[in-house]
N, CA and C atoms as a LAMMPS dump frame, in Angstrom:
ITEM: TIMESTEP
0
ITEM: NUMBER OF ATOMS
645
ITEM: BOX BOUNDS ff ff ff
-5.0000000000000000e+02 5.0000000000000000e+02
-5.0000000000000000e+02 5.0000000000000000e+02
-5.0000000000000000e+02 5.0000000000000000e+02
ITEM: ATOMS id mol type element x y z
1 1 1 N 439.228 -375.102 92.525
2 1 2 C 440.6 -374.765 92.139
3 1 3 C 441.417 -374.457 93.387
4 2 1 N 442.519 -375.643 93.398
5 2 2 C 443.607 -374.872 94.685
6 2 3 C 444.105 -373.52 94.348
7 3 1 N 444.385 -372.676 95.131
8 3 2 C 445.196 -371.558 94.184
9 3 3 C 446.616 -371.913 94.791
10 4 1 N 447.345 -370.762 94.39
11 4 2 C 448.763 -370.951 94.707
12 4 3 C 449.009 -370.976 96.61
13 5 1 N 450.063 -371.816 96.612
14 5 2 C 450.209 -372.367 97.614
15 5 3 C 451.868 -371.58 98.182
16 6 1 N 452.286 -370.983 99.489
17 6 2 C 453.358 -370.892 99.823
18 6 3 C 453.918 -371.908 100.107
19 7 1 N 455.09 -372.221 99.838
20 7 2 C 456.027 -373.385 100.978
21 7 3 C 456.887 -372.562 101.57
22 8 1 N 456.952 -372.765 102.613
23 8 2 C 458.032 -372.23 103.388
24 8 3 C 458.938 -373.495 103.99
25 9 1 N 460.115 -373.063 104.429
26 9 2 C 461.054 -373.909 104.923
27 9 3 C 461.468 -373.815 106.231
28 10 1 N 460.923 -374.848 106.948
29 10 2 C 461.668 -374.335 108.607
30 10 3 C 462.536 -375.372 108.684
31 11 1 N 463.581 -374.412 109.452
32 11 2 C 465.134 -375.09 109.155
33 11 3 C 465.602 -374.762 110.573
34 12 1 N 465.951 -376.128 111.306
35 12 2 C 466.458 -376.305 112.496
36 12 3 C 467.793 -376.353 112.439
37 13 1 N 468.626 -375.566 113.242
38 13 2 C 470.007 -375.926 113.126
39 13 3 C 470.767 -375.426 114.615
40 14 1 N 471.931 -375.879 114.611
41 14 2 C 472.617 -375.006 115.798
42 14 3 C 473.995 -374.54 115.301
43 15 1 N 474.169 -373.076 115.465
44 15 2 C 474.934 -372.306 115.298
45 15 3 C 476.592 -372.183 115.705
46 16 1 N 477.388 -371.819 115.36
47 16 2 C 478.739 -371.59 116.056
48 16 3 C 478.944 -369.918 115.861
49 17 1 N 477.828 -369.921 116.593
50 17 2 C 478.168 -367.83 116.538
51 17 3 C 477.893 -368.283 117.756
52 18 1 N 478.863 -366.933 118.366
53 18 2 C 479.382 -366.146 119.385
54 18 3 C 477.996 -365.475 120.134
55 19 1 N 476.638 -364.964 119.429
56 19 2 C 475.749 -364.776 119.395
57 19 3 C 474.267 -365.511 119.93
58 20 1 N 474.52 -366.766 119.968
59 20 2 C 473.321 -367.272 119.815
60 20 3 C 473.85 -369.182 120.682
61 21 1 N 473.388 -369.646 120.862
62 21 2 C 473.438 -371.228 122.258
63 21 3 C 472.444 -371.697 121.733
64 22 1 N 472.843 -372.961 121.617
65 22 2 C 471.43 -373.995 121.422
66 22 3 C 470.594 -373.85 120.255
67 23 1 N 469.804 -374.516 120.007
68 23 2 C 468.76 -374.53 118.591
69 23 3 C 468.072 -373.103 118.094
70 24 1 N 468.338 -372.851 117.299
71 24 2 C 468.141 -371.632 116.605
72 24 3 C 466.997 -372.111 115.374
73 25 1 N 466.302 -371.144 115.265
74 25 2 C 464.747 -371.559 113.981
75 25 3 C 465.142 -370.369 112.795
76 26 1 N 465.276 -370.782 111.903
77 26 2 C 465.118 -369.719 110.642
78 26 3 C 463.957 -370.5 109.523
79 27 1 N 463.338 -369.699 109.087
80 27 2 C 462.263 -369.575 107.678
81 27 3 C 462.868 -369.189 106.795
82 28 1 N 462.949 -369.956 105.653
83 28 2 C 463.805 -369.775 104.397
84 28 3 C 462.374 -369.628 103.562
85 29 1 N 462.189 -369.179 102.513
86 29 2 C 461.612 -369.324 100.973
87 29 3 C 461.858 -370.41 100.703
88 30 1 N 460.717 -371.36 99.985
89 30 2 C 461.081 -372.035 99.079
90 30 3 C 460.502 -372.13 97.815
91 31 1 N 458.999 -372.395 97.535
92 31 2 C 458.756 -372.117 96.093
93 31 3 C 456.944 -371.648 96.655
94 32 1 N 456.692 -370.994 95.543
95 32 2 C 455.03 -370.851 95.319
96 32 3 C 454.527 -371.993 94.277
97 33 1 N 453.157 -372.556 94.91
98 33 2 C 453.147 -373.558 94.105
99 33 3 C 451.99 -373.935 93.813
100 34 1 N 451.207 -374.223 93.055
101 34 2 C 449.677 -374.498 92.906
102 34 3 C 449.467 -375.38 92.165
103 35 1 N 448.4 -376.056 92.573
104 35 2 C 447.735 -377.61 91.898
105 35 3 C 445.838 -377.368 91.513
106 36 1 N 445.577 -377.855 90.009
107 36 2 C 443.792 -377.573 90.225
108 36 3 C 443.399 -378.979 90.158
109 37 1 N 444.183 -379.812 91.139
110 37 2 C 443.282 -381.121 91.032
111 37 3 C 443.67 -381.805 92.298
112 38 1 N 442.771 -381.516 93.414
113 38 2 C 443.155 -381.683 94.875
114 38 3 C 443.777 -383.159 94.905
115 39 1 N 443.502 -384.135 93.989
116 39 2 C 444.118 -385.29 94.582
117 39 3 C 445.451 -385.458 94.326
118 40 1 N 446.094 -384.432 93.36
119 40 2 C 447.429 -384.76 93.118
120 40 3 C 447.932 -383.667 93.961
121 41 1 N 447.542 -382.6 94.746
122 41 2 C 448.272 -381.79 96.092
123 41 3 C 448.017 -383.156 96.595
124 42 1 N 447.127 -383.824 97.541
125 42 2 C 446.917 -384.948 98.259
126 42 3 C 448.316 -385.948 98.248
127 43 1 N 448.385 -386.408 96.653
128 43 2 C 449.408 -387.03 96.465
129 43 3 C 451.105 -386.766 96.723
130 44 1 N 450.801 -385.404 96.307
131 44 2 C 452.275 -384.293 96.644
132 44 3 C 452.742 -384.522 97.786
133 45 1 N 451.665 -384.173 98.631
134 45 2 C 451.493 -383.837 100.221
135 45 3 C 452.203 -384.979 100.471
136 46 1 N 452.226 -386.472 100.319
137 46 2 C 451.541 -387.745 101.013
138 46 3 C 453.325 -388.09 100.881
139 47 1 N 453.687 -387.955 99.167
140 47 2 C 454.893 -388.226 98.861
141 47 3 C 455.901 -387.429 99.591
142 48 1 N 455.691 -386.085 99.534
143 48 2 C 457.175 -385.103 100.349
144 48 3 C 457.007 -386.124 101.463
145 49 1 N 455.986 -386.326 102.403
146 49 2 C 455.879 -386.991 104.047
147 49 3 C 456.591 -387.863 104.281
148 50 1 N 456.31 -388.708 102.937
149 50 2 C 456.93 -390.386 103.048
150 50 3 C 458.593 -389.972 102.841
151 51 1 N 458.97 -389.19 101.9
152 51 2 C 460.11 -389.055 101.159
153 51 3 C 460.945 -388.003 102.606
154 52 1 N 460.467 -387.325 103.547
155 52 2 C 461.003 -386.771 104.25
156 52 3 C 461.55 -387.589 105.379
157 53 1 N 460.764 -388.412 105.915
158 53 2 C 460.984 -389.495 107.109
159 53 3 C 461.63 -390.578 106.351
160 54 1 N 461.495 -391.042 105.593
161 54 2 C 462.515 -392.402 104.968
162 54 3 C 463.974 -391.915 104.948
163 55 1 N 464.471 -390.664 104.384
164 55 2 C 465.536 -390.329 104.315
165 55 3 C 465.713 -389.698 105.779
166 56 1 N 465.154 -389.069 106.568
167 56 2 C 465.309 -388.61 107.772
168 56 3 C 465.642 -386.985 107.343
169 57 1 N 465.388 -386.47 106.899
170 57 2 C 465.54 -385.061 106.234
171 57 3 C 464.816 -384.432 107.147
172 58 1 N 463.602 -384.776 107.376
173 58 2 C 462.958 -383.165 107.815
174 58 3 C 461.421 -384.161 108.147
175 59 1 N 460.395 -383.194 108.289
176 59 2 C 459.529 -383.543 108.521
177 59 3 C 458.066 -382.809 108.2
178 60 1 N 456.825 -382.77 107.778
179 60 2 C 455.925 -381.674 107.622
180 60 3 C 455.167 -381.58 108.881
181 61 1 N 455.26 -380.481 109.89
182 61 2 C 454.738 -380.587 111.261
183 61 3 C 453.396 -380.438 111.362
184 62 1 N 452.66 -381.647 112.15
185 62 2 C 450.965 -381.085 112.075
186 62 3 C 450.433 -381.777 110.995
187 63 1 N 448.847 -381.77 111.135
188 63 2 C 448.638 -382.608 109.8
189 63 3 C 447.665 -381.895 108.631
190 64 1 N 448.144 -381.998 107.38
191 64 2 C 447.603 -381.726 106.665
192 64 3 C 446.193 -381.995 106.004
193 65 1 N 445.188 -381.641 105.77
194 65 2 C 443.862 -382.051 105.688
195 65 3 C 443.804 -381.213 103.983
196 66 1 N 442.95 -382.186 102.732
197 66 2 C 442.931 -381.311 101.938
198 66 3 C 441.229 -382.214 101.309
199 67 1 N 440.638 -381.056 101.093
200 67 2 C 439.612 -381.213 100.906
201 67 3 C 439.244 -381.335 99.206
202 68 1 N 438.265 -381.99 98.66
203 68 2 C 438.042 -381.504 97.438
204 68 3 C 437.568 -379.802 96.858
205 69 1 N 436.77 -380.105 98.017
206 69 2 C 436.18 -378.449 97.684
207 69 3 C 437.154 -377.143 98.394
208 70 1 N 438.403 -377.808 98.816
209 70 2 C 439.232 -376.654 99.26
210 70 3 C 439.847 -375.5 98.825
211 71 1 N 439.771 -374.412 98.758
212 71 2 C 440.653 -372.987 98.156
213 71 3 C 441.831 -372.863 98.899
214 72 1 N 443.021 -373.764 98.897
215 72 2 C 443.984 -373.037 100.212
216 72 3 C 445.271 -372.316 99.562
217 73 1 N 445.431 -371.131 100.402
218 73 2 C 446.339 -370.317 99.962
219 73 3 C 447.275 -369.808 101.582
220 74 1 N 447.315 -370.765 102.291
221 74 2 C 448.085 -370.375 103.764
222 74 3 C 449.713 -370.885 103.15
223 75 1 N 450.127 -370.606 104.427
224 75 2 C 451.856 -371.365 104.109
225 75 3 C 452.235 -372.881 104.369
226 76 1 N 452.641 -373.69 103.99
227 76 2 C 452.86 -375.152 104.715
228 76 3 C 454.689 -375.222 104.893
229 77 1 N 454.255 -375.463 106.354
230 77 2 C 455.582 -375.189 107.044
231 77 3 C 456.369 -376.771 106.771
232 78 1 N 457.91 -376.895 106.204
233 78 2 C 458.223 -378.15 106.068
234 78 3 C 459.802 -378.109 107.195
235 79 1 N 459.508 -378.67 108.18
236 79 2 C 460.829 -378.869 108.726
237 79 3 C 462.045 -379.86 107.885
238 80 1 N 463.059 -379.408 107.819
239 80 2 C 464.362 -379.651 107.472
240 80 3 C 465.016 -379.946 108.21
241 81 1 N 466.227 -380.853 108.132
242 81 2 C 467.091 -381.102 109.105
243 81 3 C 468.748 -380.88 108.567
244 82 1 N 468.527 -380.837 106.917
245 82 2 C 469.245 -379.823 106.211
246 82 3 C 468.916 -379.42 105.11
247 83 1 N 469.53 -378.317 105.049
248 83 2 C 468.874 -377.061 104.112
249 83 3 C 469.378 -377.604 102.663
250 84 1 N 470.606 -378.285 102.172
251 84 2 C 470.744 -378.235 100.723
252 84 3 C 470.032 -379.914 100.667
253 85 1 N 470.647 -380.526 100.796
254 85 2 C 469.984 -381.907 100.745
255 85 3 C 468.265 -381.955 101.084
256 86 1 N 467.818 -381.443 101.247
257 86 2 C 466.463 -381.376 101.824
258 86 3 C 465.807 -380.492 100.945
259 87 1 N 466.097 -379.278 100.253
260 87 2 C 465.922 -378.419 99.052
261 87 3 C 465.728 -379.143 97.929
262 88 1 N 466.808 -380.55 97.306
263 88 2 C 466.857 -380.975 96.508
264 88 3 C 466.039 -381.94 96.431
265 89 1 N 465.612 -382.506 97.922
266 89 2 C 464.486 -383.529 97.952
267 89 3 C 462.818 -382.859 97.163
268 90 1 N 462.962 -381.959 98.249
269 90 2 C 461.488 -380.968 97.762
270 90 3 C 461.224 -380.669 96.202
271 91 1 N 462.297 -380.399 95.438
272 91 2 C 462.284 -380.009 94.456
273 91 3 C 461.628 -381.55 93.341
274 92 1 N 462.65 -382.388 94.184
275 92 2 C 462.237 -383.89 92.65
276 92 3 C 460.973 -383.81 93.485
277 93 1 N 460.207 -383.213 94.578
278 93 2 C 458.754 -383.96 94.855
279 93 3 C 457.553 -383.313 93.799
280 94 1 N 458.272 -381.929 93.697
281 94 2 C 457.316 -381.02 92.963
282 94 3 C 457.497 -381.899 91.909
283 95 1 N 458.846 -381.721 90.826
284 95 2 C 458.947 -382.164 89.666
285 95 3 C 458.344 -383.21 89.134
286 96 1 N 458.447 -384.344 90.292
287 96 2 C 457.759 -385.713 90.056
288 96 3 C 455.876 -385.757 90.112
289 97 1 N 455.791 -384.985 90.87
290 97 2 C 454.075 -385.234 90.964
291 97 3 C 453.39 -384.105 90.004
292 98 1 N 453.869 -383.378 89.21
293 98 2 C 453.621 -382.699 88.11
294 98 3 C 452.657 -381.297 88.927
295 99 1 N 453.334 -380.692 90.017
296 99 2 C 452.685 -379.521 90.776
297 99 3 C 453.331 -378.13 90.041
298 100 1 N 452.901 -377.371 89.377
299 100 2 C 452.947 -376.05 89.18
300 100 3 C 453.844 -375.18 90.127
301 101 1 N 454.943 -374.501 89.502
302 101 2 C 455.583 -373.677 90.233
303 101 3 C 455.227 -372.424 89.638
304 102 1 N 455.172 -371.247 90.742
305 102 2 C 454.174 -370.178 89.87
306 102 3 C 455.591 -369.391 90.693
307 103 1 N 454.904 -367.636 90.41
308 103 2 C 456.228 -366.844 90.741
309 103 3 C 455.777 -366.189 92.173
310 104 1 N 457.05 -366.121 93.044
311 104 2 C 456.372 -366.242 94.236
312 104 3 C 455.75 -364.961 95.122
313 105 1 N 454.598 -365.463 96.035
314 105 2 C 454.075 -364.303 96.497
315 105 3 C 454.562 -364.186 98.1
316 106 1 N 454.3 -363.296 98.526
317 106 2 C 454.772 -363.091 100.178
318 106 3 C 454.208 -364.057 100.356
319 107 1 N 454.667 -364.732 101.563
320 107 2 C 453.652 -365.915 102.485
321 107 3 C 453.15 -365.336 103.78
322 108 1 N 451.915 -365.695 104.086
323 108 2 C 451.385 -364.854 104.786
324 108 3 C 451.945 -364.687 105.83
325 109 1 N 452.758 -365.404 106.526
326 109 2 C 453.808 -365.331 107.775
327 109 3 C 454.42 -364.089 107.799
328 110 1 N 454.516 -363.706 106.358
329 110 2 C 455.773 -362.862 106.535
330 110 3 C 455.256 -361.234 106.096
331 111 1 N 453.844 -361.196 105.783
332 111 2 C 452.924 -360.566 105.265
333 111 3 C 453.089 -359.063 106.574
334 112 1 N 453.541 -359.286 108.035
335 112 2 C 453.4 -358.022 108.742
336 112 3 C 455.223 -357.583 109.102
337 113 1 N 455.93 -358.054 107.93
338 113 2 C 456.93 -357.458 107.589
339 113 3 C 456.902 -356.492 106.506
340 114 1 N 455.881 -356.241 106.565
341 114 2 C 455.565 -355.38 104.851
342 114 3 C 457.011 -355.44 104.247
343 115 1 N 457.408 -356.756 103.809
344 115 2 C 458.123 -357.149 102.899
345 115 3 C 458.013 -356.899 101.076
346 116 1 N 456.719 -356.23 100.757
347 116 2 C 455.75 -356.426 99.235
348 116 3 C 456.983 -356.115 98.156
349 117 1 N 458.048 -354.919 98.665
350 117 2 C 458.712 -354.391 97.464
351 117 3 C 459.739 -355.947 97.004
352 118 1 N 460.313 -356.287 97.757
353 118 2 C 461.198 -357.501 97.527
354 118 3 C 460.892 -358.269 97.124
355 119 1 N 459.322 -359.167 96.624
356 119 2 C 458.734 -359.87 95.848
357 119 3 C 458.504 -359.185 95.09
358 120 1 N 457.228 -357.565 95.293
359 120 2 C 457.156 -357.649 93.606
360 120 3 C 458.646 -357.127 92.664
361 121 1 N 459.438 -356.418 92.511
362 121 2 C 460.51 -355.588 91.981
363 121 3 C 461.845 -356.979 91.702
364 122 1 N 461.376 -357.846 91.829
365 122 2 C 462.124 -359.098 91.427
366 122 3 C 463.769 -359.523 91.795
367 123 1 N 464.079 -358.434 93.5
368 123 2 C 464.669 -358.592 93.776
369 123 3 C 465.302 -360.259 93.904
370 124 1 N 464.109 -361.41 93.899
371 124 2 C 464.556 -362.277 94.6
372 124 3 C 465.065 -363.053 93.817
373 125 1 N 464.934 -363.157 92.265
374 125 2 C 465.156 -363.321 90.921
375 125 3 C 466.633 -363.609 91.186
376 126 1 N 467.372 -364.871 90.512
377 126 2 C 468.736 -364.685 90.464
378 126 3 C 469.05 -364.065 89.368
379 127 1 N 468.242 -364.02 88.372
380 127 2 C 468.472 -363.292 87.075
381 127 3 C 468.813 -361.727 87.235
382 128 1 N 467.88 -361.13 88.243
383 128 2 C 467.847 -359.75 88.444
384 128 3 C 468.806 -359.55 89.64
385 129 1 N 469.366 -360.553 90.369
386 129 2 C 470.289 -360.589 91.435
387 129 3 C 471.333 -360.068 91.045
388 130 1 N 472.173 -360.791 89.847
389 130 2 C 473.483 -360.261 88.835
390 130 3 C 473.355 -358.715 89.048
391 131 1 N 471.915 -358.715 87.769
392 131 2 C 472.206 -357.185 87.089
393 131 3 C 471.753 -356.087 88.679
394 132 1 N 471.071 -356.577 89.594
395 132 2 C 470.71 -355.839 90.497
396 132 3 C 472.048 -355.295 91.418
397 133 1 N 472.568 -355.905 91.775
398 133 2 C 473.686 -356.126 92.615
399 133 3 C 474.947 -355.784 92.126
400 134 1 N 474.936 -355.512 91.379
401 134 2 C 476.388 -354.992 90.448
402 134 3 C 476.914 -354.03 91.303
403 135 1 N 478.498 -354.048 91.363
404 135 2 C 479.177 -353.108 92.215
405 135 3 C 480.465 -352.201 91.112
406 136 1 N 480.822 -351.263 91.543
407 136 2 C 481.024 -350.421 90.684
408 136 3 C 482.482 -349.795 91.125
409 137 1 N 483.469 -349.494 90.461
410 137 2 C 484.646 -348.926 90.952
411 137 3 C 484.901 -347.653 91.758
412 138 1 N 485.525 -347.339 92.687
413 138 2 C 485.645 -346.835 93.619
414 138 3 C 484.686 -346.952 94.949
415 139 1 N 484.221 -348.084 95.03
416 139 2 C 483.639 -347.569 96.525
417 139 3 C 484.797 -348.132 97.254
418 140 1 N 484.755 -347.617 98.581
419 140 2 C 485.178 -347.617 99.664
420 140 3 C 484.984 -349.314 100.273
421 141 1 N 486.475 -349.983 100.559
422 141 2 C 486.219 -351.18 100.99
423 141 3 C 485.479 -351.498 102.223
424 142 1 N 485.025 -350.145 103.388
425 142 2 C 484.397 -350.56 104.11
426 142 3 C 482.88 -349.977 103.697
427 143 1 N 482.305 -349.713 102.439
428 143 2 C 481.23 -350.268 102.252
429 143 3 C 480.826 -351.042 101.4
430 144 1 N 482.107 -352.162 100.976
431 144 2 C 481.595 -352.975 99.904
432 144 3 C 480.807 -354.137 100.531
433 145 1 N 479.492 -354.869 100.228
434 145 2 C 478.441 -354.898 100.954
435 145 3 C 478.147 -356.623 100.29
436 146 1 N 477.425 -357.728 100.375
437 146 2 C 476.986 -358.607 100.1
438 146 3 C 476.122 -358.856 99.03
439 147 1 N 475.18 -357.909 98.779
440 147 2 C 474.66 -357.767 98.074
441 147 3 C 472.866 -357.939 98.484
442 148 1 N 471.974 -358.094 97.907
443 148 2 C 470.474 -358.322 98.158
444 148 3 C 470.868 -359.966 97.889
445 149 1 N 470.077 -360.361 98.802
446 149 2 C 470.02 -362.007 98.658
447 149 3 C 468.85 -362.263 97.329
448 150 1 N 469.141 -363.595 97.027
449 150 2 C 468.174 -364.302 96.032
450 150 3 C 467.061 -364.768 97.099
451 151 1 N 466.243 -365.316 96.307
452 151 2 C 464.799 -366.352 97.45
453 151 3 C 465.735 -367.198 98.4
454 152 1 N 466.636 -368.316 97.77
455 152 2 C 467.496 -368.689 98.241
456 152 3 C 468.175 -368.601 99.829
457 153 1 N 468.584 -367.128 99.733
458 153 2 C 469.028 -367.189 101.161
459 153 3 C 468.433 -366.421 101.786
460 154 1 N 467.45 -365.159 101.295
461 154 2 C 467.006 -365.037 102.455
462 154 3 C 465.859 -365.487 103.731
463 155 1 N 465.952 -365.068 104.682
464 155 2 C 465.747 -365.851 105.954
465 155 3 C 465.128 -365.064 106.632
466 156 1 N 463.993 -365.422 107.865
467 156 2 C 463.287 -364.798 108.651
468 156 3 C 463.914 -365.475 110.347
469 157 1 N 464.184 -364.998 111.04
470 157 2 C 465.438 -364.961 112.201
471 157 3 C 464.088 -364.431 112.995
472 158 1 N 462.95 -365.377 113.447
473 158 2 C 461.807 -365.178 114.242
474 158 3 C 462.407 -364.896 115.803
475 159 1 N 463.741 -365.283 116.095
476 159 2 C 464.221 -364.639 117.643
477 159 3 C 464.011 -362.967 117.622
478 160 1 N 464.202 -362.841 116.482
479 160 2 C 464.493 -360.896 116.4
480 160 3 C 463.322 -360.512 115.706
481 161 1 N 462.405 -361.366 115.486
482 161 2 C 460.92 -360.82 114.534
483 161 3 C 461.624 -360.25 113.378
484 162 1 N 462.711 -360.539 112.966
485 162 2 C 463.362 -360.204 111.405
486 162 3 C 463.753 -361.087 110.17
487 163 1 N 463.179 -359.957 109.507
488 163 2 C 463.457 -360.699 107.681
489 163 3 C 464.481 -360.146 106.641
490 164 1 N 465.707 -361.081 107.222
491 164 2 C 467.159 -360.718 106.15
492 164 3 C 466.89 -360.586 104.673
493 165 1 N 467.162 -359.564 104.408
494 165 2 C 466.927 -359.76 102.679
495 165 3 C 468.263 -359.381 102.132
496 166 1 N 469.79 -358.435 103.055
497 166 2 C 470.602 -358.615 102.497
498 166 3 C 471.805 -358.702 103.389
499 167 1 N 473.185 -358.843 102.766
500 167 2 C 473.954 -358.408 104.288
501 167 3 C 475.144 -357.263 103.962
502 168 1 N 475.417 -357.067 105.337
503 168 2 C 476.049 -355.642 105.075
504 168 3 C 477.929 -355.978 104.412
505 169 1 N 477.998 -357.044 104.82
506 169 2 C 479.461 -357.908 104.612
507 169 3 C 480.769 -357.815 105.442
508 170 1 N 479.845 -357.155 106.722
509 170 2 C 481.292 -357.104 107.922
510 170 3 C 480.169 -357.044 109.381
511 171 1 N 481.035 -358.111 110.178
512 171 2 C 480.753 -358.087 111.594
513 171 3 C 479.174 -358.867 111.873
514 172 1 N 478.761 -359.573 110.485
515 172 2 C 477.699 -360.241 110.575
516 172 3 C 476.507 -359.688 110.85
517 173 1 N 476.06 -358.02 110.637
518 173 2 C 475.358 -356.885 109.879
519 173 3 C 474.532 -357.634 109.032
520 174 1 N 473.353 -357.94 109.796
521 174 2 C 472.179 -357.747 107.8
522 174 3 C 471.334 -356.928 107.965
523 175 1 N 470.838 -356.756 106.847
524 175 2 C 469.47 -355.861 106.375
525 175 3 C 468.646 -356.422 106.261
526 176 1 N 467.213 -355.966 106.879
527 176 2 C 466.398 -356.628 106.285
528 176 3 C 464.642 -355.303 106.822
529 177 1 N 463.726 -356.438 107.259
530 177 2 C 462.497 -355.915 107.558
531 177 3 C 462.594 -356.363 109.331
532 178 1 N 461.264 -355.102 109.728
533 178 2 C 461.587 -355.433 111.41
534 178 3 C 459.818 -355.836 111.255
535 179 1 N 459.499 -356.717 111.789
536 179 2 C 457.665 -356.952 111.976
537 179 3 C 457.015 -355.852 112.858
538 180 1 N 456.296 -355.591 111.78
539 180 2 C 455.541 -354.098 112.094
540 180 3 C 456.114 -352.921 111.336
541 181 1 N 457.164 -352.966 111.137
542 181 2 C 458.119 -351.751 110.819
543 181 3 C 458.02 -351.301 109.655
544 182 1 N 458.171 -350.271 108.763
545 182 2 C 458.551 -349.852 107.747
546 182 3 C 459.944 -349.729 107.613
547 183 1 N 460.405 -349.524 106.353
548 183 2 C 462.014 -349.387 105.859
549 183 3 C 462.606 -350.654 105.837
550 184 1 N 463.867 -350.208 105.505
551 184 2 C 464.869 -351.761 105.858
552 184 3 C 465.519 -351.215 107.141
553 185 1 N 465.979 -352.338 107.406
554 185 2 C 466.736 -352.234 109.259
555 185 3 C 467.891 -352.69 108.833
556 186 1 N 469.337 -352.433 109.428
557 186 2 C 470.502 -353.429 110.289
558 186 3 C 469.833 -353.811 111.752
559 187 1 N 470.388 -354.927 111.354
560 187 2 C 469.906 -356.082 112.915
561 187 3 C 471.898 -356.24 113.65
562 188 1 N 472.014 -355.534 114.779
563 188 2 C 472.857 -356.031 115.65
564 188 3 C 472.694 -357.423 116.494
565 189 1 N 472.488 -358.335 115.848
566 189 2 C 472.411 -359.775 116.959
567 189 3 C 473.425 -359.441 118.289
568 190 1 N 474.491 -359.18 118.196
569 190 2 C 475.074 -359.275 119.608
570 190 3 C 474.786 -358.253 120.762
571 191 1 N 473.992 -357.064 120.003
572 191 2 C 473.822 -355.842 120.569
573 191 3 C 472.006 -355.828 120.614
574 192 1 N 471.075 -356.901 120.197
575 192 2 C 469.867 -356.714 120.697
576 192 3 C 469.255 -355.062 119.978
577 193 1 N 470.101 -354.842 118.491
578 193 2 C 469.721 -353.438 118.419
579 193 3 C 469.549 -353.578 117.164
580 194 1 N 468.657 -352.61 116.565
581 194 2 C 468.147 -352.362 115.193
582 194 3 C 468.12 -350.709 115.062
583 195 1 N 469.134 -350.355 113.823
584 195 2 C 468.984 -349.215 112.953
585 195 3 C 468.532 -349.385 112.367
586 196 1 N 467.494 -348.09 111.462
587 196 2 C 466.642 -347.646 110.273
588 196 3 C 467.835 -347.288 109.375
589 197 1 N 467.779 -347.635 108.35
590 197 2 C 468.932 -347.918 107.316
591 197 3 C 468.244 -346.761 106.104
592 198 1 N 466.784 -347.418 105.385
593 198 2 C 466.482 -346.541 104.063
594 198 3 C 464.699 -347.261 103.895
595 199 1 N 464.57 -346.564 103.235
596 199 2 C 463.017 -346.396 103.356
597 199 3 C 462.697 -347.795 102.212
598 200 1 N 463.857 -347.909 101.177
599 200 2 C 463.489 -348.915 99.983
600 200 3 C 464.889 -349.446 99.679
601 201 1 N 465.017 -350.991 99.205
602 201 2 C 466.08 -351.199 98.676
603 201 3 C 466.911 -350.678 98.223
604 202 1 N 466.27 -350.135 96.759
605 202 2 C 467.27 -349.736 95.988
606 202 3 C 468.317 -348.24 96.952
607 203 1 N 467.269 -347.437 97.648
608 203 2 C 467.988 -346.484 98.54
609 203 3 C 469.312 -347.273 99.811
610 204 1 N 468.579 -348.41 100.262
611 204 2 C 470.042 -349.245 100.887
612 204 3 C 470.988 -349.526 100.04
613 205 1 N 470.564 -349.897 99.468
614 205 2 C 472.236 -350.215 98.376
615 205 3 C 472.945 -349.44 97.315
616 206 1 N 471.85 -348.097 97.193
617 206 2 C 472.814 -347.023 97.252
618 206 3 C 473.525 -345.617 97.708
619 207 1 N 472.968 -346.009 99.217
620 207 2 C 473.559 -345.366 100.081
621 207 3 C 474.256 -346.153 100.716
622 208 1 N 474.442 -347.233 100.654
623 208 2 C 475.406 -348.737 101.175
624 208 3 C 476.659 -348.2 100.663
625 209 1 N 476.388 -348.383 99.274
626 209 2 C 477.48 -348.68 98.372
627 209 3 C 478.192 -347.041 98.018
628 210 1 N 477.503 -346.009 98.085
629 210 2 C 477.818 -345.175 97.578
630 210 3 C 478.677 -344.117 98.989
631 211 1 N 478.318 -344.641 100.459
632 211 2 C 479.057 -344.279 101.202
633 211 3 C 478.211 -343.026 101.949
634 212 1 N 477.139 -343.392 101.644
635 212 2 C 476.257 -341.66 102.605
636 212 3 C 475.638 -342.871 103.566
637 213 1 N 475.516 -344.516 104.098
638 213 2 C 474.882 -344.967 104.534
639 213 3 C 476.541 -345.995 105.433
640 214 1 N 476.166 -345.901 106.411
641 214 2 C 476.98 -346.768 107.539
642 214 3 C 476.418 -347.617 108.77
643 215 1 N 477.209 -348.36 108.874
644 215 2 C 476.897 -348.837 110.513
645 215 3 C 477.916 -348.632 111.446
């Protein structure tokens, strides 16, 4: 039996921030996914490859080896060359080769961000995004905030060993995890600096929102 499988998304791009020159790497989420019949991962595998280089989208770096008798549960890194068009490719590959989308677990990459609360507590859920994220009358316009990202956008920014999970909504401020670290952080990109923000989500966003929490 394969078990569930991470995909992750590596996404090459270059920036027009003030911040950052030349090719920049971010790790996006993309789905958890598991197959119990190695030749149709095989097949999966074989199709995203073909379907990535024909269109020129992206690429899977390194080569994949899948065994019959294999258990794999690592991450498979898929380079992109863009993020929405290249999302939508991945998606008809799953759909088409009949691969299991399960609900997703940390990928081990991201496993010494002790990231655990943001997968399990269903932050990443767009369903729970709505009701999670709800903003409320009277706060203060300089802490009205972005909100917690979905799987979707958030991003691992490996220049800063950081994992965005939300943003603050001024001066290009996010929140997220620092590798190694406990709590959530603000990441200063232009300032090379990281504040300790709150020990748990729900405490960032409501000390975000409620005005006992600043940058």
């Amino acid at each position: 039996m394969i078990r569930p499988r991470v995909v992750l998304i590596e996404f090459h791009f270059n920036p027009a921030s003030p911040f950052c020159s030349g090719e920049v790497i971010t790790y996006r989420y993309f789905q958890t996914v598991s197959c119990g019949d190695p030749s149709r991962w095989s097949t999966f595998l074989a199709a995203m490859a073909t379907r990535l280089a024909s269109s020129g989208l992206g690429a899977i770096p390194g080569e994949v080896v899948v065994d019959e008798n294999a258990t794999i549960d690592d991450d498979l890194l898929v380079a992109l060359r863009n993020l929405d068009y290249g999302r939508s490719l991945l998606e008809e590959c799953v759909r088409s080769c009949s691969i299991s989308v399960e609900r997703p677990i940390v990928p081990r990459r991201w496993i010494n961000y002790r990231c655990d609360e943001y997968f399990a507590d269903d932050w990443w859920y767009p369903e729970e995004y709505d009701r999670k994220n709800h903003l409320w009358d009277g706060i203060p316009e300089s802490h009205l905030w972005n909100g917690v990202f979905d799987y979707t956008r958030m991003y691992e920014d490996p220049q800063y060993a950081f994992l965005a999970i939300a943003g603050s909504g001024c001066d290009g401020v996010d929140f997220g995890y620092r590798q190694g670290c406990e709590g959530l952080w603000a990441l200063y990109r232009g300032e090379d600096y990281y504040k300790l923000m709150a020990p748990s989500i729900a405490a960032l966003r409501d000390g975000w929102c409620g005005g006992t929490l600043s940058i």
